[in-house]
PQR file of N, CA, C, O and H, with PARSE charges and radii, in Angstrom:
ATOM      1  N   UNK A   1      24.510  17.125 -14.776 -0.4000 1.5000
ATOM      2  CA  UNK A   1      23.436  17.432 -15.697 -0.0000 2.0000
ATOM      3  C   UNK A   1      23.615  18.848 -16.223  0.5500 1.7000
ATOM      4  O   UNK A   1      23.707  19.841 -15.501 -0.5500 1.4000
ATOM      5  N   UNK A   2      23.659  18.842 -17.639 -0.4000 1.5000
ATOM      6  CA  UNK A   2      23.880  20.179 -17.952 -0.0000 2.0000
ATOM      7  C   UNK A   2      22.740  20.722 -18.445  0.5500 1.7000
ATOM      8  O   UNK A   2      22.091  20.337 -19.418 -0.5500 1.4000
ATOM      9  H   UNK A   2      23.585  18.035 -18.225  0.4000 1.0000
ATOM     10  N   UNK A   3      22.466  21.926 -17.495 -0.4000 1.5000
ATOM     11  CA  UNK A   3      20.943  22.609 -18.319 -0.0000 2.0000
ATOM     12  C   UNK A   3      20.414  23.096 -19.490  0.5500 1.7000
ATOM     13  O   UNK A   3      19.250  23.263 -19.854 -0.5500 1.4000
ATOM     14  H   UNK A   3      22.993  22.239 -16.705  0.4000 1.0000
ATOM     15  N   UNK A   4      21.761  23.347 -20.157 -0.4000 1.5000
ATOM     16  CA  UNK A   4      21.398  22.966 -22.000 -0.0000 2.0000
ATOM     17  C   UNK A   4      20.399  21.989 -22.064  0.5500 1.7000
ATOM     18  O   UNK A   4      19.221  22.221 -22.333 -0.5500 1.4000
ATOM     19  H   UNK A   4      22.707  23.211 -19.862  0.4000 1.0000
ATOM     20  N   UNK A   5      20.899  20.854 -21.805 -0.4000 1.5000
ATOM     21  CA  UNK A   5      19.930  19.492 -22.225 -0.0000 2.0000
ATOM     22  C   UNK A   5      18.845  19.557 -22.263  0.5500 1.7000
ATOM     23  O   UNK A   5      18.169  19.151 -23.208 -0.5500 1.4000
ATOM     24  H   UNK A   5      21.856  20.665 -21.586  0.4000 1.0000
ATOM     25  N   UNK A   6      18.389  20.109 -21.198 -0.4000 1.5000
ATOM     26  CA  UNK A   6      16.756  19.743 -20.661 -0.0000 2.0000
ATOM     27  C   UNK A   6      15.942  20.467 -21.782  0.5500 1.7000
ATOM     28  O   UNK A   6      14.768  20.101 -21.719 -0.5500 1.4000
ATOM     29  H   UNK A   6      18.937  20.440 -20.430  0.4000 1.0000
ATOM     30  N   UNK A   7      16.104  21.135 -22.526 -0.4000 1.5000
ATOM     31  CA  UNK A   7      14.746  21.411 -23.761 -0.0000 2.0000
ATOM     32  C   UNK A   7      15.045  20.547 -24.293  0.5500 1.7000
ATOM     33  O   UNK A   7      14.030  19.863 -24.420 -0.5500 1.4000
ATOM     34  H   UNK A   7      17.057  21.432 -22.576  0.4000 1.0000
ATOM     35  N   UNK A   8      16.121  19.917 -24.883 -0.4000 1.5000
ATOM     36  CA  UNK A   8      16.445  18.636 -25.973 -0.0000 2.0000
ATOM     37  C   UNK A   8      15.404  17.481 -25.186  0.5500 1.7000
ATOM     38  O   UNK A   8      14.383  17.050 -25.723 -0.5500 1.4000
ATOM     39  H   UNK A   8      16.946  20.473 -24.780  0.4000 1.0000
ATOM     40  N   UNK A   9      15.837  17.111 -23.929 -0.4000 1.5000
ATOM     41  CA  UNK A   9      15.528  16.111 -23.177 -0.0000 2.0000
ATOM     42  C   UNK A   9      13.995  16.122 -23.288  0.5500 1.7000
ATOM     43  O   UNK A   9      13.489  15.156 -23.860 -0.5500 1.4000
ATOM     44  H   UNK A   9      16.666  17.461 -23.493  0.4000 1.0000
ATOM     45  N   UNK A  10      13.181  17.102 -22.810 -0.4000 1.5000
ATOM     46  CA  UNK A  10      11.366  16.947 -22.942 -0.0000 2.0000
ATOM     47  C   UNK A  10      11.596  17.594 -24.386  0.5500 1.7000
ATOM     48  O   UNK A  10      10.765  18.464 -24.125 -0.5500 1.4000
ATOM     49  H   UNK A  10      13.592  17.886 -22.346  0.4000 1.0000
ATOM     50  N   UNK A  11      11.833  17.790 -25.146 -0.4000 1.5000
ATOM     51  CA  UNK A  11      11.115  17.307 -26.942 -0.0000 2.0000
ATOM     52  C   UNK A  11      11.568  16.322 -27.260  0.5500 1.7000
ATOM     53  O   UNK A  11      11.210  15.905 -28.361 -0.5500 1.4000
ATOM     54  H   UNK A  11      12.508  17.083 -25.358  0.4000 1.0000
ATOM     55  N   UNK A  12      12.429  15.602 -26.566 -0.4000 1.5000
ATOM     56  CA  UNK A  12      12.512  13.917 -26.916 -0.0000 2.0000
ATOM     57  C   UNK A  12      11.364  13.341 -25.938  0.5500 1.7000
ATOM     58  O   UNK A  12      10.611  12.435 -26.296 -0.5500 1.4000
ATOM     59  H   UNK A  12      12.721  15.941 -25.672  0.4000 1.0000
ATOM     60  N   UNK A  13      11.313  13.862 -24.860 -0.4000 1.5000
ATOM     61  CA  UNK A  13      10.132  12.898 -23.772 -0.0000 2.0000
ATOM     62  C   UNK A  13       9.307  12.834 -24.907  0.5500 1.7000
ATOM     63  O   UNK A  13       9.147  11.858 -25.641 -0.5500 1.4000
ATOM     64  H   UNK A  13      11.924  14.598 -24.570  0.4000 1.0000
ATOM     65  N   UNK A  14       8.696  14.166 -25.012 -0.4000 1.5000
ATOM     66  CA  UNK A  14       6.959  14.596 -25.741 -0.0000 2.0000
ATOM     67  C   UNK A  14       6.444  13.413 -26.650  0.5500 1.7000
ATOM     68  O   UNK A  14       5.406  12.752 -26.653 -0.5500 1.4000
ATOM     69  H   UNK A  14       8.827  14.958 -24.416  0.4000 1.0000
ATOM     70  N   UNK A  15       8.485  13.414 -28.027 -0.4000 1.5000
ATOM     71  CA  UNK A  15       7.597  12.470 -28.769 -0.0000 2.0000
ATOM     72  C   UNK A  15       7.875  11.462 -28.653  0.5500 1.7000
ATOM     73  O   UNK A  15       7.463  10.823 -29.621 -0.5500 1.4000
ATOM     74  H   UNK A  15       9.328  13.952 -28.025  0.4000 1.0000
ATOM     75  N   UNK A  16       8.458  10.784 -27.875 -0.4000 1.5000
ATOM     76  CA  UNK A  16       8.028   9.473 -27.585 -0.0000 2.0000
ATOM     77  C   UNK A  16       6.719   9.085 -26.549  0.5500 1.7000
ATOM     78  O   UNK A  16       6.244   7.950 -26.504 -0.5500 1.4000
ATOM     79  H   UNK A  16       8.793  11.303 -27.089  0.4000 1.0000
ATOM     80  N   UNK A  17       6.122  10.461 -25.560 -0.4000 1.5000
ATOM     81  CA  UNK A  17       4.935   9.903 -25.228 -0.0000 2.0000
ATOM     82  C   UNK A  17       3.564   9.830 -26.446  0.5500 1.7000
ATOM     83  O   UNK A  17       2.634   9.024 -26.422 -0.5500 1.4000
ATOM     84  H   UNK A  17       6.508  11.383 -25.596  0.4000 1.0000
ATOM     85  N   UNK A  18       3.793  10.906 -27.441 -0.4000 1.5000
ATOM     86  CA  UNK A  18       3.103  11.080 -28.542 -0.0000 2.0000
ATOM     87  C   UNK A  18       3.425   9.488 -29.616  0.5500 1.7000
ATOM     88  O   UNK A  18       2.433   9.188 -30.280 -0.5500 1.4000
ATOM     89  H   UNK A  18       4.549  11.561 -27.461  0.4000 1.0000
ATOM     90  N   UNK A  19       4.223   8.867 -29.739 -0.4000 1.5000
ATOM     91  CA  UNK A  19       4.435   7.333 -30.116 -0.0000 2.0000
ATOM     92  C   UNK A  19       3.996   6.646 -29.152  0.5500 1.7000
ATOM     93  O   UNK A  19       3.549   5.549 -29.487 -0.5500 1.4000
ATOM     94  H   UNK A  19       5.029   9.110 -29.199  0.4000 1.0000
ATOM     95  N   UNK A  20       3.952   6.943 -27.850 -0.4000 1.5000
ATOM     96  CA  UNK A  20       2.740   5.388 -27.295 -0.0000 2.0000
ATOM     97  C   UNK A  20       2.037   5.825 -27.025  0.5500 1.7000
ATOM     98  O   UNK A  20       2.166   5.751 -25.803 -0.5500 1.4000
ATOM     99  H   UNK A  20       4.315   7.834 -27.578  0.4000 1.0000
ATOM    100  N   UNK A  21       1.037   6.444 -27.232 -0.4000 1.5000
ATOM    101  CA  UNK A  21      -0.283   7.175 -26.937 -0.0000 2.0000
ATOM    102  C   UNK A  21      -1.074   6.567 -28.407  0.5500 1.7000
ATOM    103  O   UNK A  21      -2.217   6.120 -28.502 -0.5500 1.4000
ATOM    104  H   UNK A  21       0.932   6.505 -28.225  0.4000 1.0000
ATOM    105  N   UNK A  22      -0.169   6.707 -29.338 -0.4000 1.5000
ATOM    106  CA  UNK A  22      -0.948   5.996 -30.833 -0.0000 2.0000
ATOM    107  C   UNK A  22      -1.066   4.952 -30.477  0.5500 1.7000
ATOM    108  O   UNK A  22      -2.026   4.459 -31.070 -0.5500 1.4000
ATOM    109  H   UNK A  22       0.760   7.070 -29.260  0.4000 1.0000
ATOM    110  N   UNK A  23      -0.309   3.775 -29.330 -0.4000 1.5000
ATOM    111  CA  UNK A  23      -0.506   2.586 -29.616 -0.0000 2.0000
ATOM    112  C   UNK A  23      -1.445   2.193 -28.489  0.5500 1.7000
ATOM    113  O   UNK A  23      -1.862   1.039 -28.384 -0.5500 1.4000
ATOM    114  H   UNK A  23       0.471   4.175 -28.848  0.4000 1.0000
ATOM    115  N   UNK A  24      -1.726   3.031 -27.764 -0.4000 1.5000
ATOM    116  CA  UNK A  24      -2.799   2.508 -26.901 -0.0000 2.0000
ATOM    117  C   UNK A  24      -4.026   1.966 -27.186  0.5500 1.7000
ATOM    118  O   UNK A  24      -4.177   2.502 -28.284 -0.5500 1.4000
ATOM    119  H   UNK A  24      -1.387   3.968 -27.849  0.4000 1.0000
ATOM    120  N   UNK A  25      -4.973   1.339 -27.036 -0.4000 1.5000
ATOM    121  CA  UNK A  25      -6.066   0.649 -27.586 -0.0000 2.0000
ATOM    122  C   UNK A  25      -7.034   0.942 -26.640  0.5500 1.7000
ATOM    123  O   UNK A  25      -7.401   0.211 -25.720 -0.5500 1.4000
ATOM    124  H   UNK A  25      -4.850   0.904 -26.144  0.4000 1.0000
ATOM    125  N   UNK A  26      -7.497   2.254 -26.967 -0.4000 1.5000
ATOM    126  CA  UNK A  26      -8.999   3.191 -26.215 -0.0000 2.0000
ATOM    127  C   UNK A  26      -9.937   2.473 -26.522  0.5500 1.7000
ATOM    128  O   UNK A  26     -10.055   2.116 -27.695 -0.5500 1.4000
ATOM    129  H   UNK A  26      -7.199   2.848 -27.714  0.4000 1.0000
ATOM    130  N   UNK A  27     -10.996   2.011 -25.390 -0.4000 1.5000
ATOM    131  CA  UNK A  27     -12.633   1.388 -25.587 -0.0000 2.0000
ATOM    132  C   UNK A  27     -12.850   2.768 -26.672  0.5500 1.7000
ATOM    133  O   UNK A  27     -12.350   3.837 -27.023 -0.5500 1.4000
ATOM    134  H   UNK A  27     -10.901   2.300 -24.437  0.4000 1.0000
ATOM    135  N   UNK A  28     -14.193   1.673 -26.922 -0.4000 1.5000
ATOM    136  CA  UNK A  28     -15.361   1.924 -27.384 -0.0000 2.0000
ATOM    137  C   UNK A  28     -16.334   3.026 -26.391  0.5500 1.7000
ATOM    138  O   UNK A  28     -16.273   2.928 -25.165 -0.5500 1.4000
ATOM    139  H   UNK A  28     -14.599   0.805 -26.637  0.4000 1.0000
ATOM    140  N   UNK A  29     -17.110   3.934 -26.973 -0.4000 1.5000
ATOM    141  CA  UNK A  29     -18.325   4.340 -25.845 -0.0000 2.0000
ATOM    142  C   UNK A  29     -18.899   3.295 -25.044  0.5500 1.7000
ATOM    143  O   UNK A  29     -19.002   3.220 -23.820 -0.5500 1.4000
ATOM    144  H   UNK A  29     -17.159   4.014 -27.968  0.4000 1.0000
ATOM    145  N   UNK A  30     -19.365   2.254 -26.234 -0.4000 1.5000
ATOM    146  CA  UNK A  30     -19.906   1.427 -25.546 -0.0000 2.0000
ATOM    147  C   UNK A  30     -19.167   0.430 -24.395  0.5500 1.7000
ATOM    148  O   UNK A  30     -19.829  -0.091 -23.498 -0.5500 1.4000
ATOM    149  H   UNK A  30     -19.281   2.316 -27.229  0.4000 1.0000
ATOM    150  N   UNK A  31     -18.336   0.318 -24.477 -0.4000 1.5000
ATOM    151  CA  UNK A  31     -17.615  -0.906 -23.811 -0.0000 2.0000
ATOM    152  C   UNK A  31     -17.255   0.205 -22.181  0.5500 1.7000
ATOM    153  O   UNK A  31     -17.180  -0.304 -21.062 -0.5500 1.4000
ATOM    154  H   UNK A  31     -17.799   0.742 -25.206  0.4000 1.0000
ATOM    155  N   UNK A  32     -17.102   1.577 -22.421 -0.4000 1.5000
ATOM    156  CA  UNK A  32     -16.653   2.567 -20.961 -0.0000 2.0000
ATOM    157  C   UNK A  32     -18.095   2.502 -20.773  0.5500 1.7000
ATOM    158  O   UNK A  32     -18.190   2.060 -19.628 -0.5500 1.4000
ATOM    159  H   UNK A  32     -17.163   1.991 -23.329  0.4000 1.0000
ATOM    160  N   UNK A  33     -19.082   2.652 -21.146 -0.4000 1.5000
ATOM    161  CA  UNK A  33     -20.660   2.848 -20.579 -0.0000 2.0000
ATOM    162  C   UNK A  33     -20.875   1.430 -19.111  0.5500 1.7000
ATOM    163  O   UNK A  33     -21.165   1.536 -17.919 -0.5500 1.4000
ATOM    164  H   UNK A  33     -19.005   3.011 -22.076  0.4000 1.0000
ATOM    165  N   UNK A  34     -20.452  -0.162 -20.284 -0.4000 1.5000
ATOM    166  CA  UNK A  34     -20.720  -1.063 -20.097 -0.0000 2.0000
ATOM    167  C   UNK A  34     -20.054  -1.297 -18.126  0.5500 1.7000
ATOM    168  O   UNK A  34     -20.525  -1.628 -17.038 -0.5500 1.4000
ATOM    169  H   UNK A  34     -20.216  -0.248 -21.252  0.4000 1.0000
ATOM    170  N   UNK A  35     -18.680  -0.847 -18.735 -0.4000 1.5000
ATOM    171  CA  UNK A  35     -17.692  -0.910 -17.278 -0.0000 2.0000
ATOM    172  C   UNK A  35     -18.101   0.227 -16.712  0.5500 1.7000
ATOM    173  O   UNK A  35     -17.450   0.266 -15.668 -0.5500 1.4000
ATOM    174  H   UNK A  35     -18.297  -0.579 -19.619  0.4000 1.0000
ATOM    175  N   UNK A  36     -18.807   1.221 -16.757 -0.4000 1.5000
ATOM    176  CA  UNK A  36     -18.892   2.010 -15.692 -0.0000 2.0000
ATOM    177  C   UNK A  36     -19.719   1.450 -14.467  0.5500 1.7000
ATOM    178  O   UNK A  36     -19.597   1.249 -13.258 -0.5500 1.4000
ATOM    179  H   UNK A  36     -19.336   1.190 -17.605  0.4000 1.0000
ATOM    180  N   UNK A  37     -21.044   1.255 -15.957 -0.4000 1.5000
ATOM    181  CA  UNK A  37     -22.272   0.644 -15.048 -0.0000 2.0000
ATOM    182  C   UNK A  37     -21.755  -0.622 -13.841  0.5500 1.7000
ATOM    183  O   UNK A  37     -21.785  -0.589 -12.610 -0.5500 1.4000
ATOM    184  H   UNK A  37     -21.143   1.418 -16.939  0.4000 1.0000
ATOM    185  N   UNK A  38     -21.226  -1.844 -14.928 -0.4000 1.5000
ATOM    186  CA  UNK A  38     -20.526  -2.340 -13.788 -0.0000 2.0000
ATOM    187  C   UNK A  38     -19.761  -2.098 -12.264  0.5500 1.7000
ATOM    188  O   UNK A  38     -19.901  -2.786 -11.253 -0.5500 1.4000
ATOM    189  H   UNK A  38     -21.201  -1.871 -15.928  0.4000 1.0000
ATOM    190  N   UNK A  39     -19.261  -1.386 -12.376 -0.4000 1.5000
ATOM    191  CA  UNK A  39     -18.218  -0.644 -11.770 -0.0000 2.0000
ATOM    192  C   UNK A  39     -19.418  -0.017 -10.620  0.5500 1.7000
ATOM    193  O   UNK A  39     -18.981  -0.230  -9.489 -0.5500 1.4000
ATOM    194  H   UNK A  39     -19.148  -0.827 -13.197  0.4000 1.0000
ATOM    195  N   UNK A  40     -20.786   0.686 -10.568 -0.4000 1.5000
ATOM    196  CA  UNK A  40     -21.323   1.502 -10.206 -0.0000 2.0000
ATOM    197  C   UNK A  40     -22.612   0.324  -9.445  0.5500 1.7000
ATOM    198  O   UNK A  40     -23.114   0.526  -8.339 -0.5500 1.4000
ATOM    199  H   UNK A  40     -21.140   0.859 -11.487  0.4000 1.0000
ATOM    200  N   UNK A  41     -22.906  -0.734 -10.237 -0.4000 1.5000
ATOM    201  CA  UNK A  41     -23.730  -1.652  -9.601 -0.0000 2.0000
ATOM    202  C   UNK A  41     -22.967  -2.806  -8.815  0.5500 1.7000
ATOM    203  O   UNK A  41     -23.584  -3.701  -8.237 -0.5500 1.4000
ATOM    204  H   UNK A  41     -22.498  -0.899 -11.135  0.4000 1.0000
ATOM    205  N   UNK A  42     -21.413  -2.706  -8.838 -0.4000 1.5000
ATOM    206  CA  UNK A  42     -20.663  -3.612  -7.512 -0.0000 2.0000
ATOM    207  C   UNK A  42     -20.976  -2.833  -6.367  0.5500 1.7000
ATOM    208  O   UNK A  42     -21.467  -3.119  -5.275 -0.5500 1.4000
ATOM    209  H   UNK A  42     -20.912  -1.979  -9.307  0.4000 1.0000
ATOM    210  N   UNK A  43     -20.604  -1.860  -6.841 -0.4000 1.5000
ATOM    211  CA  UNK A  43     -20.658  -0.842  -5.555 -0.0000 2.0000
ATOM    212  C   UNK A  43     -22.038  -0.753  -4.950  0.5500 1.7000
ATOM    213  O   UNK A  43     -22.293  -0.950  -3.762 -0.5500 1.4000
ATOM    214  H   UNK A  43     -20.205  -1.627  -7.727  0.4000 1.0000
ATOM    215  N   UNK A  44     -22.740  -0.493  -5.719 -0.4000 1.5000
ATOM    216  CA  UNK A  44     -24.280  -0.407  -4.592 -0.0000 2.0000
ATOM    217  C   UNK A  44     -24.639  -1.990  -3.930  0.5500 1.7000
ATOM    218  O   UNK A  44     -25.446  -2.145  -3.014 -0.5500 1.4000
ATOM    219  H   UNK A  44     -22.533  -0.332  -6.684  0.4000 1.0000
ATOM    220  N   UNK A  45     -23.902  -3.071  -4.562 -0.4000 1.5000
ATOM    221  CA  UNK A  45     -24.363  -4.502  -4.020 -0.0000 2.0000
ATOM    222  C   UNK A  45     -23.472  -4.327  -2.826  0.5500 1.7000
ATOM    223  O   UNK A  45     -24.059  -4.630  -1.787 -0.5500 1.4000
ATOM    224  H   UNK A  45     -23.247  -2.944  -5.306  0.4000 1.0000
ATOM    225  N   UNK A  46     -22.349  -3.966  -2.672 -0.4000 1.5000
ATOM    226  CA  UNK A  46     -21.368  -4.141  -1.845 -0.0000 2.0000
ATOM    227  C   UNK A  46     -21.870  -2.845  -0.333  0.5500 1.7000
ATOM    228  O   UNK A  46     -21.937  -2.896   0.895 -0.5500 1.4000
ATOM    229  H   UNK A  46     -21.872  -3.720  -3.516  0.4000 1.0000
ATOM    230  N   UNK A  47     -22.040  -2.130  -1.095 -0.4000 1.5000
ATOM    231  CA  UNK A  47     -22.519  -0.831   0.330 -0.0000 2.0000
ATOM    232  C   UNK A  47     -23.686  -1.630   0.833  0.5500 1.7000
ATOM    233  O   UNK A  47     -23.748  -1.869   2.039 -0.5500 1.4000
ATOM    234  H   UNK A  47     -21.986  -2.088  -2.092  0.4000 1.0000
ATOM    235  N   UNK A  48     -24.787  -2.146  -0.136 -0.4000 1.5000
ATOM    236  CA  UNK A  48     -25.637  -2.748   0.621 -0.0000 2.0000
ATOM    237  C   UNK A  48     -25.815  -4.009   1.626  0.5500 1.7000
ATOM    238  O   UNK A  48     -26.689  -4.455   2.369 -0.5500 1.4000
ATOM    239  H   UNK A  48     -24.736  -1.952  -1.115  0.4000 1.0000
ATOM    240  N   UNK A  49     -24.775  -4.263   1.315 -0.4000 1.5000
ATOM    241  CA  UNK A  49     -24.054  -5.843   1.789 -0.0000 2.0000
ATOM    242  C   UNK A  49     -23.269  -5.685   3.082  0.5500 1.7000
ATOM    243  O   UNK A  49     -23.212  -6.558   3.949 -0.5500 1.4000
ATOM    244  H   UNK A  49     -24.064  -3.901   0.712  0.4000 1.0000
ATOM    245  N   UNK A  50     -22.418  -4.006   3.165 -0.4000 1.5000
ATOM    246  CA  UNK A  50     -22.059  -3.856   4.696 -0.0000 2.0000
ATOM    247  C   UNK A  50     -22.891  -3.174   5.515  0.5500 1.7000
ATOM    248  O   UNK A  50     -23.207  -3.387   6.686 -0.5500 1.4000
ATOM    249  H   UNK A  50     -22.465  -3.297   2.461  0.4000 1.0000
ATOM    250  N   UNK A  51     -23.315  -2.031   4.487 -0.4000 1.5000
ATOM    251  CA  UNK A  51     -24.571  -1.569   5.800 -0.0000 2.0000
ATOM    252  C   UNK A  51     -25.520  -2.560   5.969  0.5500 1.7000
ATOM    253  O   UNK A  51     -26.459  -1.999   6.533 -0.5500 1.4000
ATOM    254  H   UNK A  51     -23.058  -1.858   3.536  0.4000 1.0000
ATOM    255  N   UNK A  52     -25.791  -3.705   5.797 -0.4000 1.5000
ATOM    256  CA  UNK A  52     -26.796  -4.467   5.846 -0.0000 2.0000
ATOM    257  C   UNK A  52     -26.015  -5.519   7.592  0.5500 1.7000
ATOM    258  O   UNK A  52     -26.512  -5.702   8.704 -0.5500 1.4000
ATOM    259  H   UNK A  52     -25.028  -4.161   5.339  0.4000 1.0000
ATOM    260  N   UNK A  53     -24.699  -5.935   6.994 -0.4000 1.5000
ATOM    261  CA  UNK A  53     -23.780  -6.653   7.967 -0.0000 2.0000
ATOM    262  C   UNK A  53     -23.791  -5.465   9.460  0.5500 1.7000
ATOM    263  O   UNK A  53     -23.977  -5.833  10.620 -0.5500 1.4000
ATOM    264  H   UNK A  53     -24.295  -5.787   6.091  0.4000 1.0000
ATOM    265  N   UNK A  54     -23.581  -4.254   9.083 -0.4000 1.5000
ATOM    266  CA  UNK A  54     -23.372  -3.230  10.185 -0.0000 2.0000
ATOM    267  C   UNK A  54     -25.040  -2.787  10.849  0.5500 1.7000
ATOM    268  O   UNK A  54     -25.181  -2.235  11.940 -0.5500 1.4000
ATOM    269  H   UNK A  54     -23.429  -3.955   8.141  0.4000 1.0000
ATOM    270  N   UNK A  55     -25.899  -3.072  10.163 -0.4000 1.5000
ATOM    271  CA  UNK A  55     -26.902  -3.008  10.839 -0.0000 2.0000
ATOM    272  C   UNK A  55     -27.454  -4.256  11.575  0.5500 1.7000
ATOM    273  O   UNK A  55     -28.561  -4.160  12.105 -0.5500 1.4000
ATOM    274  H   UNK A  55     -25.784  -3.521   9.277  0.4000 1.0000
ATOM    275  N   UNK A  56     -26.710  -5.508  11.653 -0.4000 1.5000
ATOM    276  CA  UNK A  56     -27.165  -6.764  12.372 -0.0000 2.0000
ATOM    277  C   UNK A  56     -26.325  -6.683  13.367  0.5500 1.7000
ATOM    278  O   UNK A  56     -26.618  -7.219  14.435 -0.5500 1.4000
ATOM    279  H   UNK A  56     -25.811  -5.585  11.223  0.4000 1.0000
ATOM    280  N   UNK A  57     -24.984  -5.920  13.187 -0.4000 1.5000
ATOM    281  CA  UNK A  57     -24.513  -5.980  14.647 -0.0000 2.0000
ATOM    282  C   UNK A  57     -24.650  -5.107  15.240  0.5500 1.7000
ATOM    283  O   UNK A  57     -24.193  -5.010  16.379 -0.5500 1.4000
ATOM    284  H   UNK A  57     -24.746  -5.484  12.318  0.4000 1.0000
ATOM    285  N   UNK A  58     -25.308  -4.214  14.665 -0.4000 1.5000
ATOM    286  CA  UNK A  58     -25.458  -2.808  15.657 -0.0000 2.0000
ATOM    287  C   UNK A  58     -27.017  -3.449  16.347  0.5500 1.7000
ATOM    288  O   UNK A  58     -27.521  -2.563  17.038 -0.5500 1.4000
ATOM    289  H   UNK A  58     -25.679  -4.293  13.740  0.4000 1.0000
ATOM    290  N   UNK A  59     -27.595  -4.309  16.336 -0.4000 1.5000
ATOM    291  CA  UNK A  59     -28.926  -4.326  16.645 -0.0000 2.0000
ATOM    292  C   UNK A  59     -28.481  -5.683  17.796  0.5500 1.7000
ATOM    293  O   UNK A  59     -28.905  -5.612  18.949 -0.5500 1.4000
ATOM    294  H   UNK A  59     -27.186  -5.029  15.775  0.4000 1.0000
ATOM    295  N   UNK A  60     -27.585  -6.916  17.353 -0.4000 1.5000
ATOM    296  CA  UNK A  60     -26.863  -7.217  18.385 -0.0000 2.0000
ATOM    297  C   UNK A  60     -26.162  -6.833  19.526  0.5500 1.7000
ATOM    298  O   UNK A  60     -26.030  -7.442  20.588 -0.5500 1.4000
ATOM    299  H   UNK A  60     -27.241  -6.974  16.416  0.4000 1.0000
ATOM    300  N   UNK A  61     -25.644  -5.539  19.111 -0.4000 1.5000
ATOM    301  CA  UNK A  61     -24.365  -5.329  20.559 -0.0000 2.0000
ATOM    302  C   UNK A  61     -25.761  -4.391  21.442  0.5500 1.7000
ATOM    303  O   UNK A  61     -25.709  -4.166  22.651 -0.5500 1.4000
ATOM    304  H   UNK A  61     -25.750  -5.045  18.248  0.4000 1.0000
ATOM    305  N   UNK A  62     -26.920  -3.952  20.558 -0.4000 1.5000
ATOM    306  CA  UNK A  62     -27.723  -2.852  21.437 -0.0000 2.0000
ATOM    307  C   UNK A  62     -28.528  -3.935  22.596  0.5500 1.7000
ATOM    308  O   UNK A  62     -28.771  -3.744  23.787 -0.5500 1.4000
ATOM    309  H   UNK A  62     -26.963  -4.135  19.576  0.4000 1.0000
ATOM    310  N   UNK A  63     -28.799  -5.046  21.776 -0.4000 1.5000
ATOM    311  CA  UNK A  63     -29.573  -6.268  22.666 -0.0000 2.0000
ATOM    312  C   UNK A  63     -28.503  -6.616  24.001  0.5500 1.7000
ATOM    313  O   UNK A  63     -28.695  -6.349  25.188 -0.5500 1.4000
ATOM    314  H   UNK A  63     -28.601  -5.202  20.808  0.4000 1.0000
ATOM    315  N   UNK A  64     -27.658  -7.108  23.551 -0.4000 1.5000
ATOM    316  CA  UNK A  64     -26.339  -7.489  24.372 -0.0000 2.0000
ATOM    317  C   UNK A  64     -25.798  -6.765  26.055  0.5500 1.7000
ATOM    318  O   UNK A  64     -25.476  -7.210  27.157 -0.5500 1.4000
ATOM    319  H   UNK A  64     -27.502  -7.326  22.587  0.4000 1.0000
ATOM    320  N   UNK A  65     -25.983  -5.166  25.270 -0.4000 1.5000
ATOM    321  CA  UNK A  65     -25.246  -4.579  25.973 -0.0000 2.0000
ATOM    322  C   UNK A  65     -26.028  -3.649  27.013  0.5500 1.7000
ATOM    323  O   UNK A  65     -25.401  -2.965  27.822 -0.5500 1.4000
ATOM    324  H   UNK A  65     -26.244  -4.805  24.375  0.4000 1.0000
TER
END
C-alpha cells in the first residue's frame, strides 16, 4: 500500500458515500413519530409482562421456601 494513495482513496470513499446517501429513502416525521411510539409501547407491554411473570414467582418461591 502506498501512502500516496490514501487521500485519492477517501475522496473516492466520500463520494461514493455522498451517491448512496441520495439514494436512501428517509421517513417522514410522521412515519419516525409513528415507529417510535411503537417501539416505546412494546416495551412498556413487555417490562410489564416480566415484572409481572417475576413477581408470581418471587411470591411462589417465598411461599415454597
Amino acid at each position: 500500500m502506498n501512502f500516496r494513495d490514501i487521500p485519492t482513496k477517501i475522496n473516492i470513499f466520500l463520494k461514493e458515500v455522498k451517491l448512496e446517501i441520495k439514494k436512501v429513502n428517509w421517513p417522514t416525521q410522521k412515519e419516525t413519530v409513528r415507529d417510535t411510539l411503537i417501539v416505546i409501547l412494546v416495551s412498556v407491554v413487555v417490562a410489564i409482562f416480566l415484572g409481572g411473570i417475576d413477581f408470581i414467582f418471587t411470591r411462589l418461591l417465598d411461599r415454597f421456601i
